[in-house]
C-alpha positions as CSV (number, residue, x, y, z in Angstrom):
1,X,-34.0,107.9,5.3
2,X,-36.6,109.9,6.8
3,X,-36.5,108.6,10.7
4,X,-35.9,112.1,11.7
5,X,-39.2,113.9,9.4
6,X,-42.2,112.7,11.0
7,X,-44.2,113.7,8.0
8,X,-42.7,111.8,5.8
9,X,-43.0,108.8,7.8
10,X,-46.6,109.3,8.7
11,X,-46.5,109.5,4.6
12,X,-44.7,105.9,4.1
13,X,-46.9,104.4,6.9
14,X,-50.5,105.5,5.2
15,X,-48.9,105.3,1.7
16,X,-51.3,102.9,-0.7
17,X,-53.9,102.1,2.0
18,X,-57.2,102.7,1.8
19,X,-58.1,104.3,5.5
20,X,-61.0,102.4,6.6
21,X,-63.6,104.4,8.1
22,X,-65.2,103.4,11.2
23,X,-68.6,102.4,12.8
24,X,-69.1,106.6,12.7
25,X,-67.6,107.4,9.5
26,X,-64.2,108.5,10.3
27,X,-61.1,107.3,8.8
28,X,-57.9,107.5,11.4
29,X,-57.1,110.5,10.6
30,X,-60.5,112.4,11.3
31,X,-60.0,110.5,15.0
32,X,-57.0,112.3,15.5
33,X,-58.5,115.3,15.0
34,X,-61.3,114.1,17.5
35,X,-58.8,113.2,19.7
36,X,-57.0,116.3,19.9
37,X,-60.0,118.3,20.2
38,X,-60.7,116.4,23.7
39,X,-57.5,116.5,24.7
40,X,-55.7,119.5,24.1
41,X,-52.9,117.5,22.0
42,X,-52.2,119.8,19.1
43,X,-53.1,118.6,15.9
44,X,-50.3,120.4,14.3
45,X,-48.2,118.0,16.3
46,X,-46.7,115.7,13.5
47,X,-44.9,113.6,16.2
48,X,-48.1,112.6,17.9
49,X,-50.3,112.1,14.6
50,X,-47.4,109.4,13.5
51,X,-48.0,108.1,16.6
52,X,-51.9,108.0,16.7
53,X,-52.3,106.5,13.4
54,X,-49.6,103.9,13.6
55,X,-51.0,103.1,16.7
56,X,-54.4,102.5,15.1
57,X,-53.6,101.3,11.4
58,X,-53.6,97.1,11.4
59,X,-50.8,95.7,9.9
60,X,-50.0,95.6,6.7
């Protein structure tokens, strides 16, 4: 199990979907980045990108 490596669970969340990009062109993951730049979260952060894009990825 992998509950304790964010990475690797940001990696099982995202595996084999196609990250829809949005009315601007960005895919979740370029909105993290946006995100972070506006509000001094790091983007290094692997905690809070697993949280961010499971956040904002529909269901499966």
């Amino acid at each position: 199990m992998c509950y304790g490596d964010p990475i690797e669970l940001l990696k099982k969340v995202i595996d084999g979907r196609t990250l829809q990009t949005n009315a601007a062109g960005h895919t979740v993951l370029d909105d993290f980045e946006h995100f972070c730049a506006y509000s001094g979260c790091d983007p290094g952060n692997a905690w809070a990108k697993l949280a961010y894009v499971s956040a904002r990825l529909p269901n499966p």
